[in-house]
C-alpha positions in Angstrom: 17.8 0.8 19.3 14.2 1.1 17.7 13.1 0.1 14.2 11.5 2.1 11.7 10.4 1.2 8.3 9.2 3.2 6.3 7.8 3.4 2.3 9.1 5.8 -0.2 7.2 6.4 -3.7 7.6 8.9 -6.5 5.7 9.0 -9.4 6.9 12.9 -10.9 10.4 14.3 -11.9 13.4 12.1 -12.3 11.8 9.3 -10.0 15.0 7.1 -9.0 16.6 10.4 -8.1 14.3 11.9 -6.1 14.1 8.3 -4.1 18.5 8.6 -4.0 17.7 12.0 -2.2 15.0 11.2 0.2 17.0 8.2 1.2 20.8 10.4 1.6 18.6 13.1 3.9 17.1 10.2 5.9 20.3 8.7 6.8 21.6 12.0 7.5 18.9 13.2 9.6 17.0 10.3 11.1 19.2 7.4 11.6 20.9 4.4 9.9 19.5 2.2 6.9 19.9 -1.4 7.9 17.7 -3.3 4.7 16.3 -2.0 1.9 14.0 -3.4 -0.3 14.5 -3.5 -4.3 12.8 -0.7 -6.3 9.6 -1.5 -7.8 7.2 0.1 -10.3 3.6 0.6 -10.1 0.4 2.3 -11.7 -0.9 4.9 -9.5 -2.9 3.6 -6.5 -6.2 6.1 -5.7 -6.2 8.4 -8.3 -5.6 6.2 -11.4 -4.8 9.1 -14.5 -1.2 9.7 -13.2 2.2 8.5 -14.2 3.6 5.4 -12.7 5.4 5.2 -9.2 8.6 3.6 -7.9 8.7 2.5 -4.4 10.6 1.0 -2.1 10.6 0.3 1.7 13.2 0.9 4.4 14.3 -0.1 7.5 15.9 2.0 9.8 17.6 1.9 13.6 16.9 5.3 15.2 16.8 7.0 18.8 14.2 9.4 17.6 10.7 9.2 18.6 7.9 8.7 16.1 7.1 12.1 16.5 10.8 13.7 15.8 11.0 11.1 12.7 7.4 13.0 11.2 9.0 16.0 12.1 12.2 15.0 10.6 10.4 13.4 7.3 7.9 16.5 6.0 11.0 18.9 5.9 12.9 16.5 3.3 9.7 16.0 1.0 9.4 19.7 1.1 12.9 20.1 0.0 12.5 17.5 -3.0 9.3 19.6 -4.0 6.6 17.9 -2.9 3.4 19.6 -2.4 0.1 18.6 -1.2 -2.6 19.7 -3.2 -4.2 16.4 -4.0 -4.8 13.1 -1.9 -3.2 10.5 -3.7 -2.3 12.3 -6.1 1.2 13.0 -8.7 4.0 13.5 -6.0 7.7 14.1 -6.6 8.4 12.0 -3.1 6.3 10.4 -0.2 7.6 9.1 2.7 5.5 7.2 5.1 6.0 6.1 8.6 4.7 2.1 8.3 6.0 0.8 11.5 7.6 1.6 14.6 8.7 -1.1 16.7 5.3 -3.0 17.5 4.1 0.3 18.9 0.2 1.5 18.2 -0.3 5.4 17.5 -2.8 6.9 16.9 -2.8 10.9 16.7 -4.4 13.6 14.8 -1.5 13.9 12.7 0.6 10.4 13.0 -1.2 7.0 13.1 1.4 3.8 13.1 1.0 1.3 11.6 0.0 3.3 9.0 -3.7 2.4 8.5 -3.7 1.2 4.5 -0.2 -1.2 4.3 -2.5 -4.1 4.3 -4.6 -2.8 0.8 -1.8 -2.2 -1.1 0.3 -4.3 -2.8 2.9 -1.6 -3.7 3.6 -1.4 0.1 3.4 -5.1 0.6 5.3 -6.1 -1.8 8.9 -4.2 -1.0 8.1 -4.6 3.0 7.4 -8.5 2.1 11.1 -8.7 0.8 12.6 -6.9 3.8 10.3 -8.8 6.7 8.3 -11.5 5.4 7.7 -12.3 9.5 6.7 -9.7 11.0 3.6 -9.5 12.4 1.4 -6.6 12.0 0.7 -5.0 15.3 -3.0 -4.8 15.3 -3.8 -7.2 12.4 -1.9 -10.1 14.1 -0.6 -11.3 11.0 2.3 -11.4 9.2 3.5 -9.5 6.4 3.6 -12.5 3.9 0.0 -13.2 4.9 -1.3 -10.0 4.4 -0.2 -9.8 0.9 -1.6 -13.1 0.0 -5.0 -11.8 1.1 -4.4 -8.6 -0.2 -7.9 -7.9 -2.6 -5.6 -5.2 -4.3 -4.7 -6.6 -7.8 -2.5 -4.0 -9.1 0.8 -5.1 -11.0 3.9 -4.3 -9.0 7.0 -5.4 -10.4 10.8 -4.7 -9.7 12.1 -1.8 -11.3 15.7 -1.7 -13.1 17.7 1.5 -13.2 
């Protein structure tokens, strides 16, 4: 059965339970959670003057297609609230689509891997816990390596409820 992980952050509302939500409509709608990372806070990645996010990374066994799971995904960020009015901007929940199997996308509305996991430390960091060894499909390298190049120096640090 395929393999999809994806990232989770909220930085808006009550943040662990928006995260509690996103994950109960995922594993109701899109398939099982086999590994989770821990939850870990963040300062706000893009657009700096914004409250601090909690993310955390998932991976899940599906039979849906990377194009049902986007279709599957924007429906349960709508229903937690979030709106798009601002590239990284404040967000009740994101959900992003990181890999896929070793599969390459690239459409106008769905690119896997997603294009930035290997800038960000509050991606690498959670997905670094869950699978140190895999190896990025067009980067070649693994996920432990890319955050030990990673020029992003922002403080992540786990996140107690």
């Amino acid at each position: 059965m395929p393999k999809l992980v994806l990232h989770i952050g909220s930085n808006l509302g009550n943040r662990t339970e928006n995260i509690a939500r996103a994950i109960a409509s995922l594993q109701k709608r899109v398939g099982v959670i086999t590994q989770q990372s821990a939850i870990y806070k963040t300062a706000a990645w893009g657009v700096e003057n914004q409250p601090d996010f909690l993310n955390i990374a998932l991976i899940l066994e599906t039979i849906m297609l990377p194009e049902e799971v986007l279709d599957a995904v924007l429906p349960i960020e709508l229903e937690i609230g979030r709106i798009r009015n601002e590239r990284w901007g404040p967000r009740l929940i994101d959900i992003d689509i990181m890999f896929y199997n070793d599969w390459r996308i690239d459409y106008p509305n769905l690119t896997i891997p997603h294009p930035r996991i290997h800038e960000r430390n509050f991606v690498l960091i959670p997905l670094a816990e869950i699978i140190p060894h895999f190896v990025h499909p067009v980067l070649g390298r693994t996920i432990l390596e890319l955050k030990e190049t990673c020029i992003d120096e922002s403080d992540v640090e786990k996140f107690s409820i």
